[in-house]
N, C-alpha and C positions, 0 to 999 in steps of 0.2 A: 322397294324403291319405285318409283314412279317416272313416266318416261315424260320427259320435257315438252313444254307444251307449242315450240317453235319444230316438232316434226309431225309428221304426217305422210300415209301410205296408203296407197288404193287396197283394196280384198285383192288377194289372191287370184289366179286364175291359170286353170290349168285345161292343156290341151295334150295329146297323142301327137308323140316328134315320129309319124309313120311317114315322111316324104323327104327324102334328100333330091334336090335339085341342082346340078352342077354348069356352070360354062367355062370357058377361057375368056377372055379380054386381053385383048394384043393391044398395048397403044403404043405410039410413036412419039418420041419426047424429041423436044428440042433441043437436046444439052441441059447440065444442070437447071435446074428449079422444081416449082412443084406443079402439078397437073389434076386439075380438079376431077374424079372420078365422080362425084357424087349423082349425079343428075344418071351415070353408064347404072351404078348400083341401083339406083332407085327404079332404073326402068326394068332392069335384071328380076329385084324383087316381083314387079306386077306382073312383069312375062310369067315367070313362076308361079305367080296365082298366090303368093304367100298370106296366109293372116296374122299366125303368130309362131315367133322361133326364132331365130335367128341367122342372118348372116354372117360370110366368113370369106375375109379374102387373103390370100397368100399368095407374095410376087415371089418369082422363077428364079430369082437373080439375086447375089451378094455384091452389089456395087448403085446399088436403088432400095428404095425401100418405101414403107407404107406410115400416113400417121392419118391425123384427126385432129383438126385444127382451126383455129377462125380462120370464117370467112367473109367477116367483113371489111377488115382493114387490111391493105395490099403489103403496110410497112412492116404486121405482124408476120408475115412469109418471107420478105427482107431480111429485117432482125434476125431469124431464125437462121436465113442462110449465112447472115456473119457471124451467129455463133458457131452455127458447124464448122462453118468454115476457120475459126480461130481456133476450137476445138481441135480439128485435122487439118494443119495448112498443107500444103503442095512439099513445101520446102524443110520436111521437118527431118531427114536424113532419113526417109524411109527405103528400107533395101528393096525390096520386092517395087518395081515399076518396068513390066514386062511390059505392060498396056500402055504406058505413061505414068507422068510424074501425079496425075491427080486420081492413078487407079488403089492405090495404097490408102488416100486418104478416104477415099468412096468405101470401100470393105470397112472403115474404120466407123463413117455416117454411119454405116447401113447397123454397125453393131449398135452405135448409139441410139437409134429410133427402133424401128421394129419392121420384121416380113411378113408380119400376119396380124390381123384385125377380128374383130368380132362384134358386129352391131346387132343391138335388138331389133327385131321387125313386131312390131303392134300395130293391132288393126288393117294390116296388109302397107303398112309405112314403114321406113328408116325411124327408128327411135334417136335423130339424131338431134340435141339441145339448139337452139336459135339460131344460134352464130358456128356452127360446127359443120365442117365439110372433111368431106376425104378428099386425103392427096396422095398420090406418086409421086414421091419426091427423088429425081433423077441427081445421083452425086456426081457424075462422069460430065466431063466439057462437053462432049461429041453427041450428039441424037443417038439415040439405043429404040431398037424394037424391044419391048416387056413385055413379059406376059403377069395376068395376076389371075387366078384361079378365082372364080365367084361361086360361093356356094352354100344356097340357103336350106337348113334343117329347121319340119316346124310341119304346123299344119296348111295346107292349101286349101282354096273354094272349092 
């Protein structure tokens, strides 16, 4: 069988994963939404010196969480927060609300998206597609200090 003539792929290329580079990133959210990381990662990468390998972040916290998402329409991060939010409403008879009423729902976001990320780095870049941004996305009403572990494996200059 033969492979379809609408795919295509660079050669191969391999490098020595001899460098792990680690930080933290604390940001400060405003209450629920989402908070564009992308531009903190990217600058993470170059500090690091990275060429090829990848990135890796993982936030500290079950009530926040991590995705990758367009960024160029503001309605597409809307949207999203009125599914989650229909998804997990406030008022949905959940027992556990030591925190508050919107802390039961926030553990439930956070299972639905994800705490941990993995981007490729190429040529000492975020391998991220046109319209793709990382976000922190904050399920809690209240501003929360996060943290999110950055940490790139891979070769450096």
């Amino acid at each position: 069988m033969t492979a379809p003539k609408s795919l295509s792929r660079t050669a191969p290329s391999a490098v020595s994963a001899t460098t792990i580079v680690s930080s933290l990133l604390t940001v400060q959210t405003r209450g629920a939404g989402f908070t564009d990381l992308t531009a903190e990662v990217a600058k993470f990468v170059r500090d690091a010196g990275a060429r090829e390998g990848a990135v890796m972040l993982f936030i500290r916290h079950t009530s926040a969480s991590l995705t990758i998402q367009e960024n160029a329409d503001p309605t597409v991060l809307a949207d999203l927060t009125t599914a989650l939010n229909r998804l997990a409403p406030e008022n949905a008879g959940w027992r556990h609300d030591t925190e508050g009423p919107d802390d039961m729902p926030a553990h439930i976001k956070t299972m639905l998206t994800a705490t941990s990320l993995q981007v490729p780095v190429l040529q000492g870049a975020l391998a991220l597609g046109t319209w793709q941004a990382i976000y922190l996305v904050e399920h809690r009403a209240r501003p929360h200090r996060r943290e999110v572990v950055l940490q790139f494996i891979g070769s450096v200059d």
